[in-house]
N, C-alpha and C positions, 0 to 999 in steps of 0.2 A: 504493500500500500504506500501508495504518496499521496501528499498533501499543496495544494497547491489555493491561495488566498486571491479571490479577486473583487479589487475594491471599484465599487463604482455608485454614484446616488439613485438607486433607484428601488422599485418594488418589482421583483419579475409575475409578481402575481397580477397585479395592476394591468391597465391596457393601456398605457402610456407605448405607443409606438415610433418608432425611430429607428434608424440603421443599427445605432452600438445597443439599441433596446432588443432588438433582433440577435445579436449575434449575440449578446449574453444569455437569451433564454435558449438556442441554440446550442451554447457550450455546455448549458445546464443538461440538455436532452442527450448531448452526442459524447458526454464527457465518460474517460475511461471505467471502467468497472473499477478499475484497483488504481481511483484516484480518489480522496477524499478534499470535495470544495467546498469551501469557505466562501461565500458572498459576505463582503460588508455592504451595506445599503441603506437604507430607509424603508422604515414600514409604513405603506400607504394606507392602512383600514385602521389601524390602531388597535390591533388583536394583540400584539408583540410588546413585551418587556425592554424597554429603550436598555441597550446596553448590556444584552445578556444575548448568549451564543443560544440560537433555540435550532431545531429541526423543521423542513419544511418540502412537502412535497410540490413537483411542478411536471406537469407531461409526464405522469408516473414515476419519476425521478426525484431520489430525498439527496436533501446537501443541507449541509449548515446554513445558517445564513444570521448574520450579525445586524441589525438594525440602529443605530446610530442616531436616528433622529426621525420627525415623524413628518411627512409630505402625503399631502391628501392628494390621492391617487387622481380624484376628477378633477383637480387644481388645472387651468387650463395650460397647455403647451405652449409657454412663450417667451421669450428669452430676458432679461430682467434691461432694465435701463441704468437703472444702477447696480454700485457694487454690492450693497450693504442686501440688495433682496435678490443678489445671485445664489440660485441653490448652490452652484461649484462652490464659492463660496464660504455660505453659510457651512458643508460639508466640510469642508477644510477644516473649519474651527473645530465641529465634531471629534475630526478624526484625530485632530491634538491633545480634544480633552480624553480621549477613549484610547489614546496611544497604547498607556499598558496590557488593558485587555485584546489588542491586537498583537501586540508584542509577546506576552505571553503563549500566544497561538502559534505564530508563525517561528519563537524560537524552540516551544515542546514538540512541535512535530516534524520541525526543520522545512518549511512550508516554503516555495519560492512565491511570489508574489507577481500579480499582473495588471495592469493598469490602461484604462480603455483612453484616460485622460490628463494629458502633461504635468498638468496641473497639482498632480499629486506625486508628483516625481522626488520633490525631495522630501514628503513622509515615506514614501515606499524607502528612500536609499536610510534612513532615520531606525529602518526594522532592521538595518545590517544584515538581508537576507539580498539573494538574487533578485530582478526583477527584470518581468518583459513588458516593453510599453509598445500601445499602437495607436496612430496616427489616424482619424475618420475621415478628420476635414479634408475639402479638397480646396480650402483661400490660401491663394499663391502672394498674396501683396494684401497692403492695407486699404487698398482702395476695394478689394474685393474677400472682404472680412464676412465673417455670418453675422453679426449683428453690431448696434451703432456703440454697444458696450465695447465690442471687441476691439472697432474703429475709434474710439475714445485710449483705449489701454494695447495699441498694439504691439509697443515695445514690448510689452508685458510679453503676450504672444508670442513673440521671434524669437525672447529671451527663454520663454516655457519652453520652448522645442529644444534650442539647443542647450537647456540644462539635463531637459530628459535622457537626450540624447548619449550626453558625454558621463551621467548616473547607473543608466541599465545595460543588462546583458545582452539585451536583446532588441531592436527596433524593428516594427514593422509599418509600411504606408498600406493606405489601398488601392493607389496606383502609381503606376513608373513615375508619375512627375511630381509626385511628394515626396517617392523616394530619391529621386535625384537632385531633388531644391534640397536636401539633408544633409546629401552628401555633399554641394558646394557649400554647403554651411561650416562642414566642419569635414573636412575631409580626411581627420586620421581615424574620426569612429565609422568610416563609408563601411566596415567590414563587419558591423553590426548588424546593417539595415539591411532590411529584404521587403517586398512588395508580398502582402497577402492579400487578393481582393475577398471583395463579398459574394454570396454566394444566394440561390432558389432553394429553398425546403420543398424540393418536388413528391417529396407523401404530403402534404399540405397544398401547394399548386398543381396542381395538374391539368394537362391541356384536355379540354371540351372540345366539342364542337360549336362552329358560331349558330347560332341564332339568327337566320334569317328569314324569320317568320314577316317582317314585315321592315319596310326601306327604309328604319330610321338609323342612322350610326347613333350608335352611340359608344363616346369620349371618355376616359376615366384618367384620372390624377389621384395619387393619395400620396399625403405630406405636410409638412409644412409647409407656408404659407409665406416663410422670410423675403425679404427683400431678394436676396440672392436667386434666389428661384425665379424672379420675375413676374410676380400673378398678373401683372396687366398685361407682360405680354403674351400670357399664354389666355386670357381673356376674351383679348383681341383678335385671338388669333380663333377661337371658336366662335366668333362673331364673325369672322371672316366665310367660314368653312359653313356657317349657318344661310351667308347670304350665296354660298356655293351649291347647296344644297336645296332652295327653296327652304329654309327655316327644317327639313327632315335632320334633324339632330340634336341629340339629347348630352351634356354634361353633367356625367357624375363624380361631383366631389366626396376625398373620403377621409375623413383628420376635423380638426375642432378650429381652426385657423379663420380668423375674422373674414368673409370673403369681402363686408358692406365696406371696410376700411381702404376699397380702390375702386375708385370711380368707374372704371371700363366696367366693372360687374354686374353697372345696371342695362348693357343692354343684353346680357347675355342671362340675366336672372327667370325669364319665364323658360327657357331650354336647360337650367341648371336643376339638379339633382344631390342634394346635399345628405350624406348618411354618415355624417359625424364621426366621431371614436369607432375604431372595429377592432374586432382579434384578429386573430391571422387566420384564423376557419373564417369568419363572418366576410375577410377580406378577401378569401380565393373565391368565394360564392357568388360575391359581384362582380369580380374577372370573370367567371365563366357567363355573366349575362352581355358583357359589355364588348365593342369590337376591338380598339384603339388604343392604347395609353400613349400620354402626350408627356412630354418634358421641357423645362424656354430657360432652364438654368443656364446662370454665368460659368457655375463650376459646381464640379463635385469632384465627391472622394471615388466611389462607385457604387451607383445610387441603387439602395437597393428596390425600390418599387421597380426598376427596369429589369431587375435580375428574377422580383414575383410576377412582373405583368409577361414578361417571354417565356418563364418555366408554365404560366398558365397557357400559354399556344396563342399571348394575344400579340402582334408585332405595336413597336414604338414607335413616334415618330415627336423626334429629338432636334432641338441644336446640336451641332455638331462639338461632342468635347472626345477626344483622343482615345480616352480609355473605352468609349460606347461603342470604337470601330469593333473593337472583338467579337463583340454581340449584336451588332446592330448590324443586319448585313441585309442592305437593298436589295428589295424582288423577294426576299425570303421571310426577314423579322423584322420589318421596318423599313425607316431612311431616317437620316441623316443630315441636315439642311446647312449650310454654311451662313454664319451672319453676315447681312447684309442691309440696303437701306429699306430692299425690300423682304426682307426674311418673314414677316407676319404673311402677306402673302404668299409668298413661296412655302413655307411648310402650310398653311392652309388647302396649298395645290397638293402638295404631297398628302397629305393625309385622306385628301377626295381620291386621288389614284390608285391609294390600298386598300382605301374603301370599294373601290371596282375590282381590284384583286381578289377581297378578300370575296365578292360576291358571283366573282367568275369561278370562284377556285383555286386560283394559280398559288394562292396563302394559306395554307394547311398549319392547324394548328400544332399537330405529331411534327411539322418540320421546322416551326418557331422554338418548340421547345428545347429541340436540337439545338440550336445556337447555345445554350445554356448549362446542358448535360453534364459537361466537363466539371461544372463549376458547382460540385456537392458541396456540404459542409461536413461530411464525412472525409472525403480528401482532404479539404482546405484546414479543416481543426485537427488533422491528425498533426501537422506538422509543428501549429505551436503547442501540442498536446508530448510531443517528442521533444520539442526544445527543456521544457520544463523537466523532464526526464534525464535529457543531460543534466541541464544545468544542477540537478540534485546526485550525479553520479551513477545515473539506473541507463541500462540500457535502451535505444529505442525502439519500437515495436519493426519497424520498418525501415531497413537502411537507405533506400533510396529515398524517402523524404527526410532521412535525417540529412543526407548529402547534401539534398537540395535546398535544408533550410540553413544549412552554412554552419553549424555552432562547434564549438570545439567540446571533444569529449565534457569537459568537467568546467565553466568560468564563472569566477566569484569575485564579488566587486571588493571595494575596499576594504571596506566596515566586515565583509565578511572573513577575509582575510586573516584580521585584527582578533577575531572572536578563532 
């Protein structure tokens, strides 16, 4: 048995959804038999003893889980403007007042530790154990930051990454171009870092047949709502596609995200379909009704609603960002649109063309999904599931993704050294 500690603010019982909200209940699901995990967190219902190691099952699966502070789960999804009411934040503090009881943990069972967010880099190096941290975001610069807090404290930001960086054993982005802005950052720990993207839960998505019982498309998005995403112009852009269409088109949004707070929304609000918070069963359901998913993001890390809407057999149709050529491949699972002055039109054209695809045929869902296959979270967790095996001395299950994930039999940071 090993022990492996991963701290992050959230409730995975809760339906708070998001990429790193994803891949944590994910690790919780796919995580080894003969590994014992440890969530630090927040308890969302207030059933839980603040500060006490309790048991807790999820998708059949029991782990510890440490609760630290208490976040009401239906609290809405939205990034703080100040500091003082960031949950990161707020959490940090927690995690100083509660250092012993974690410390205690991760030195009784010789626990490595993992870390979804920078920010917590230097309590994880403070536990004098191993540590792997991973990179979600995809903001390359300050002008293209996730939120205006971030844009307020960027130094802060640049500074987070290359502290984490030059603290843990381990780095990973979740695409080539965050792992390669890392490694011009600091080019002696370049042999840290490695790209692991995101992945489709295909027992959860799974590709349907479309629904062409009658000629309306209909459009889906699920996410947040940030400025980075663009909502106006992906508004505009179903306003486009509506006046393409004779008005035959339906948008369904699916997330808690203010839509009244941008003006384009109101011409597009009698064809909008709003179904708020979902789980990830409630979220395959409406993929399998819908034809389309849309993206008009500046940037991402690698989004995961692209990686559920093609494992459900539905094709994308995206601005063009680097990491989406993998999976996003014209005539088959989508297109691709380049920015332009005219780009609202032009992916509104694209999206009417797949819509004729998808009604001729030529768009099979069994062969959208394909684009995605590769990209389990059984392969992709196996490898930081094997780093944490080294880094504690154990052998790993699989030598060719121990190869691939670069780590050296045995490495311990400073503080570990010293103990």
């Amino acid at each position: 048995m090993y022990h492996v500690c991963m701290i992050h603010p959230f409730d995975p019982r809760g339906a708070k959804v998001g990429g790193i909200e994803t891949y944590v209940r994910d690790y919780i699901t796919y995580h080894p038999e003969d590994m014992e995990l440890l969530l630090v967190g927040v308890d969302g219902f207030g059933d839980l003893e603040i500060g006490k190691i309790s048991e807790i099952e999820f998708r059949g699966r029991r782990i510890k889980f440490l609760p630290i502070a208490y976040y009401n789960d239906q609290q809405t999804n939205e990034y703080a403007a100040k500091l003082k009411d960031s949950l990161t934040f707020n959490f940090m503090l927690q995690l100083i007042l509660h250092w012993r009881t974690i410390r205690c943990y991760t030195s009784s069972t010789r626990a490595t530790v993992e870390l979804r967010r920078v920010e917590f880099a230097p309590f994880a190096a403070l536990l004098g154990r191993p540590f792997i941290q991973m990179l979600h975001d995809g903001a390359e610069s300050k002008s293209s930051s996730m939120s205006s807090l971030l844009k307020k404290y960027w130094f802060i930001k640049e500074f987070g990454d290359y502290l984490a960086l030059n603290l843990c054993s381990k780095f990973y982005c979740v695409n080539e171009n965050l792992t390669n802005r890392l490694k011009a950052m600091s080019p002696r720990c370049a042999g840290k870092l490695g790209t692991l993207t995101t992945w489709a839960d295909k027992d959860t998505f799974r590709p349907t047949e479309f629904d062409l019982s009658s000629n309306k498309l209909n459009i889906v998005y699920a996410g947040r709502l940030d400025l980075f995403k663009n909502p106006g112009l992906m508004f505009r852009t179903i306003e486009e596609v509506s006046r393409l269409t004779d008005g035959m088109v339906n948008f369904h949004y699916i997330g808690d995200g203010n839509m009244e707070a941008f003006q384009e929304f109101d011409a597009i609000r009698g064809v909008t379909v709003r179904h708020g918070r979902r789980k990830a069963s409630e979220i395959a359901g409406i993929l399998s009704s819908v034809h389309i998913g849309i993206l008009t993001s500046e940037f991402e890390g690698m989004p995961r609603f692209v990686m559920e809407t093609l494992s459900a057999g539905r094709p994308v149709c995206a601005f063009h960002l680097p990491q989406l050529e993998q999976v996003v491949l014209e005539g088959k699972s989508g297109v691709l649109v380049p920015r332009s002055p005219t780009e609202v039109q032009d992916l509104a054209a694209k999206i009417v063309d797949t819509w004729k695809s998808i009604q001729s045929g030529q768009i099979r869902p069994s062969l959208v999904a394909d684009t995605v296959a590769p990209y389990s979270p059984e392969r992709l967790l196996s490898r930081i599931f094997g780093d944490h095996r080294r880094l504690q001395g154990l052998p790993a299950q699989n030598a060719d993704l121990a190869t691939e994930a670069g780590l050296p039999p045995l490495a311990v940071s400073g503080n570990e050294r010293r103990e």
